[in-house]
C-alpha positions in Angstrom: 44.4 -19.5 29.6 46.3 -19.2 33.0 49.7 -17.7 32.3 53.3 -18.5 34.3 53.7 -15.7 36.8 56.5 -17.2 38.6 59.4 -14.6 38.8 61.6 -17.4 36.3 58.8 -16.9 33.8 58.7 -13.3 34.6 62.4 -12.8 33.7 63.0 -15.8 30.8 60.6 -13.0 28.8 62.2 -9.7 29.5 64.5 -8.6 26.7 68.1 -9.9 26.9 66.7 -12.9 28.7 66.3 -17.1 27.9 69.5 -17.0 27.1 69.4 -20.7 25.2 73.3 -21.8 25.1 74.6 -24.6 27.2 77.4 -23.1 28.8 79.4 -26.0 29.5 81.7 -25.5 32.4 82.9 -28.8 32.9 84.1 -29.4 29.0 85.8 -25.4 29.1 89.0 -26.9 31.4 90.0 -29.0 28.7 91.8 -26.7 25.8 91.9 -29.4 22.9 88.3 -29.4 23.6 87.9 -25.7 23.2 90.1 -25.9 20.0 88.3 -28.6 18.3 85.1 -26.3 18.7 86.7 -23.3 17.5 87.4 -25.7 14.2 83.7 -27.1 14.5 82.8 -26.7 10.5 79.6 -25.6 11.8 80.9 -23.2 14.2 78.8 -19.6 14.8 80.0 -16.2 15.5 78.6 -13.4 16.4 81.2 -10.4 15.1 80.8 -7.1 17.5 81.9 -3.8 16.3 82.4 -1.5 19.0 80.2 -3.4 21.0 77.5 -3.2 18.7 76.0 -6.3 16.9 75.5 -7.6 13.6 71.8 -7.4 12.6 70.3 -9.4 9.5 70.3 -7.0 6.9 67.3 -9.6 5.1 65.6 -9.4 9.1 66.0 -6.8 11.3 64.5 -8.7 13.9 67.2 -11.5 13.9 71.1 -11.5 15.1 73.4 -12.2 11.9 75.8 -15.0 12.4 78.8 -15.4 10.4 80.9 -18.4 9.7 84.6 -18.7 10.9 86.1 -18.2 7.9 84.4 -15.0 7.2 84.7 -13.7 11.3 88.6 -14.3 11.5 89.3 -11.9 8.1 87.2 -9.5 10.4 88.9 -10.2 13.4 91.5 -10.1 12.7 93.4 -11.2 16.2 91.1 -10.0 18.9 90.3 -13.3 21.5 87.3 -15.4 20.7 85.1 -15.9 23.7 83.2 -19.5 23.4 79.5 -18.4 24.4 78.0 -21.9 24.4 76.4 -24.9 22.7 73.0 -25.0 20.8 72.1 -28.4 19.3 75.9 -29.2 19.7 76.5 -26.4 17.7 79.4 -23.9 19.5 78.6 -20.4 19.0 81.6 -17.8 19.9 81.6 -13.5 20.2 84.7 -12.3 19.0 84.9 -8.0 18.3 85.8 -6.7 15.3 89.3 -5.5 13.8 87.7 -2.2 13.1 90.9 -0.7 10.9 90.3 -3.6 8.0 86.5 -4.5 8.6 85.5 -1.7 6.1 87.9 -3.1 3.9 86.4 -6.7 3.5 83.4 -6.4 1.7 81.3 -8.9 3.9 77.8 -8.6 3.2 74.2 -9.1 4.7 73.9 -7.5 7.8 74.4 -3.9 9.7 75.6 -2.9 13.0 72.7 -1.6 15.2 73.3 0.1 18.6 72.5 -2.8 21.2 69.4 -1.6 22.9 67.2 -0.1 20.5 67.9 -3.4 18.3 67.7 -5.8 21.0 63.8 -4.6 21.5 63.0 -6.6 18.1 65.0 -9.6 18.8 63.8 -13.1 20.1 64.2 -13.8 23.1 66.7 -16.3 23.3 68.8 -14.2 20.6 68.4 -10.8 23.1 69.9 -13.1 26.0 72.6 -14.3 23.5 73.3 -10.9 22.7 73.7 -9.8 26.8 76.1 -12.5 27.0 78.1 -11.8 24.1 78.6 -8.1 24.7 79.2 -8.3 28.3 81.9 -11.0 27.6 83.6 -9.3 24.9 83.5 -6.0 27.0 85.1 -7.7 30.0 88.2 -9.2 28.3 88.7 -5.3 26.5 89.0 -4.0 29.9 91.1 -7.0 31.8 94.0 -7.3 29.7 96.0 -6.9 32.1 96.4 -8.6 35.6 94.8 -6.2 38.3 97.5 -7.6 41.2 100.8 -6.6 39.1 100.0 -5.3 36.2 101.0 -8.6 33.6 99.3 -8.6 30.6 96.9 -12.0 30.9 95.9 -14.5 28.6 92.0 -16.2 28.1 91.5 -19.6 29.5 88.2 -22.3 29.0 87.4 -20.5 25.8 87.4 -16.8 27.1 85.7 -18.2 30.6 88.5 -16.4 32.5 91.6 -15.0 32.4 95.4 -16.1 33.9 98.2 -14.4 34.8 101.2 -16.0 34.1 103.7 -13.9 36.6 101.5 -14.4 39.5 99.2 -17.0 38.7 96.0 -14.9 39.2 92.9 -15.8 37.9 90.4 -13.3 36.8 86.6 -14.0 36.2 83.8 -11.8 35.0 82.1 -10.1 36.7 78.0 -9.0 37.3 77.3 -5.5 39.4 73.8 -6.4 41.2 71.3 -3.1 41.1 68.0 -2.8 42.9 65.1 -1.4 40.8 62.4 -0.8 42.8 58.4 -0.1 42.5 57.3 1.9 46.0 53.6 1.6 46.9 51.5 3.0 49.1 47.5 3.3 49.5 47.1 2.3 45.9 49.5 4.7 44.1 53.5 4.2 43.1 55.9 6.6 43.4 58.3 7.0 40.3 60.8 9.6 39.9 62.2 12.1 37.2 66.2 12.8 36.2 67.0 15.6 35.5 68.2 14.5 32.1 64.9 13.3 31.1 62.0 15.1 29.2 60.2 16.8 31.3 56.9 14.2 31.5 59.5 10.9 31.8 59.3 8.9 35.2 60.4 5.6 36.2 61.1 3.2 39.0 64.0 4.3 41.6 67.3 2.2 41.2 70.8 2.2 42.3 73.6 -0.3 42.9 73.9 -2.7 45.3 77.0 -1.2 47.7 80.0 -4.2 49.0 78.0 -5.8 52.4 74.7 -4.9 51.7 71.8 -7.2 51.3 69.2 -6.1 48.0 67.2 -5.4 50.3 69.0 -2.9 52.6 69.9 -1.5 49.2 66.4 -0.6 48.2 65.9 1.1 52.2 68.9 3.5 51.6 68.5 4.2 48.0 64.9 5.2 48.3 66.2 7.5 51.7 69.4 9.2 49.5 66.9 9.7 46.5 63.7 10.8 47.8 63.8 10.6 51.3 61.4 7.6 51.6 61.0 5.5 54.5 60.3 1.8 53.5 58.7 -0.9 55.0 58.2 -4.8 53.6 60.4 -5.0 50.8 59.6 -7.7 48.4 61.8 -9.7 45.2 59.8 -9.8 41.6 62.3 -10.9 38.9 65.5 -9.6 37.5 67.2 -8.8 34.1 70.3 -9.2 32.3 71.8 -5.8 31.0 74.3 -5.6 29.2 75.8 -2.2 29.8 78.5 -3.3 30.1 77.4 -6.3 32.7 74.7 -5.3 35.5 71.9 -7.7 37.3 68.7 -5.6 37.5 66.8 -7.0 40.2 63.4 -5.4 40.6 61.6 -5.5 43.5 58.6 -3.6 45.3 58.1 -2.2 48.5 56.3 -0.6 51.0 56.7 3.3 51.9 55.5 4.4 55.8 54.3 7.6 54.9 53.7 9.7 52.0 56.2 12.3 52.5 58.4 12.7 49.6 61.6 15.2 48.9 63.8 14.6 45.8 67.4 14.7 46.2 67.9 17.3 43.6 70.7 15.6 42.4 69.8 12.3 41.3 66.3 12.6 41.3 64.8 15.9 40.2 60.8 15.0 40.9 58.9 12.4 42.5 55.5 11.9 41.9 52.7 9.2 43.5 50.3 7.9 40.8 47.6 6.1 40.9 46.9 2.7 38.9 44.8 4.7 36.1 47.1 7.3 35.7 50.0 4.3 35.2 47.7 2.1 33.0 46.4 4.9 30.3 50.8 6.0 29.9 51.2 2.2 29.3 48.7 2.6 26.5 50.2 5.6 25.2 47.1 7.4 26.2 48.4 9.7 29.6 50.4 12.9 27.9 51.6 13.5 31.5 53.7 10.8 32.3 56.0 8.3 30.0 57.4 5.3 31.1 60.2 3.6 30.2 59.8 1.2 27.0 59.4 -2.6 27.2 63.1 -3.4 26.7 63.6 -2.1 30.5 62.7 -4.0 33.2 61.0 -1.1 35.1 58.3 -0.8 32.4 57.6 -4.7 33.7 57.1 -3.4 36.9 55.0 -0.7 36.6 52.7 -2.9 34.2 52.6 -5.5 37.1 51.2 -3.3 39.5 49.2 -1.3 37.3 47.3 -4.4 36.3 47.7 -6.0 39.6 49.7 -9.1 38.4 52.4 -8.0 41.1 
């Protein structure tokens, strides 16, 4: 069977993506609105402690959603953020009141760190769970208004956030970074940090810089970190991560030459490999090189142009 290769196929099945919530912008302006959802009897919530969310405790491989009686004895006060509408259905993130959550006795589910979890969630319920931490995230660390320093206030159901001394208005924000596959003559180049075990490689990477295009991005990154000269540079697909709110957008492109030299710094080792060498660590079969696991979107890449669906 032929299978959907364009890039919004490509990225709707990475982890944290098809996110399936309506986000309904033009019902968030109206506040009765949002406060009739937030007393929806049906209403969702996904409770975040320290950033880390509930897992089923009956299936590990599902998010656990609690009702808003049960969320607010956890939440105490902390801001509900209105994530969207499934099936009419509003489902919120709100974090948890961590000095009285231990105290409440609410049971069937655990807190599981975000990205080892997220590997063994749907889909849809991985892209729920970028949302909901990058949105929770934000309003911890804009509380206050970053042109003179009032404390500000959540609007359109956690959409944004208003001053009221200066009338600012303060959105969320997404950092763009380039992840990048560089070719040449049938080999990739992928590169070691120095933090990693010694046989770990992956794709270069870095953050797009203020008046840079993603492209002139993945020209200077691969030049600071391995002294690379590129050529054709070329857009595959991109991924939600949630740490705390970047845009991975993964690319491929062209080196001139072969010559190679590691920064040091950043990178530690660079290495061309062929497509063989890249296949047998996808299958756990290649003792000399790991790759990163499926829940990153450079393990995507590398499979793409080890099997040549790039």
């Amino acid at each position: 069977m032929a299978t959907d290769t364009t890039p919004n196929a490509l990225s709707a099945a990475y982890v944290f993506g098809s996110n399936p919530l309506a986000r309904v912008p033009a019902q968030r302006a109206d506040e009765a609105w949002i406060l009739a959802q937030r007393e929806h009897p049906d209403a969702r919530y996904l409770l975040l402690r320290n950033l880390q969310p509930p897992i089923s405790a009956a299936d590990p491989t599902r998010l656990a959603w609690l009702d808003r009686t049960s969320v607010r004895r956890a939440s105490g006060e902390n801001e509900e953020v209105l994530l969207g509408l499934h099936g009419g259905v509003p489902h919120f993130a709100v974090a948890a009141d961590t000095a009285r959550l231990p105290t409440l006795g609410i049971e069937g589910f655990d807190f599981g760190e975000a990205r080892s979890t997220s590997a063994a969630l749907p889909a849809g319920e991985s892209g729920i769970l970028a949302q909901a931490r990058s949105m929770v995230d934000w309003h911890a660390r804009n509380r206050f208004c970053g042109v003179c320093g009032t404390a500000t206030h959540p609007l359109e159901g956690g959409a944004r956030r208003h001053c009221p001394s200066c009338e600012a208005r303060h959105y969320p924000s997404v950092s763009p970074s380039m992840i990048v596959l560089i070719e040449r003559d049938g080999r990739c180049l992928l590169g070691h940090r120095p933090s990693g075990q010694s046989n770990r490689y992956s794709c270069l990477a870095g953050y797009v810089e203020p008046g840079e295009t993603v492209e002139d991005a993945v020209v200077r990154e691969a030049f600071e970190e391995c002294d690379v000269s590129i050529g054709a540079v070329r857009y595959h697909s991109s991924q939600a991560w949630p740490f705390p709110a970047t845009l991975m957008i993964g690319c491929f492109a062209e080196a001139t030459s072969d010559h190679v030299q590691p920064d040091g710094t950043e990178i530690s080792e660079a290495r061309w490999f062929t497509r063989d060498e890249a296949r047998r660590a996808l299958e756990g079969t290649n003792p000399d090189l790991v790759l990163p696991d499926r829940v990153a979107i450079a393990h995507h890449l590398v499979r793409a142009w080890a099997y040549g669906e790039a």
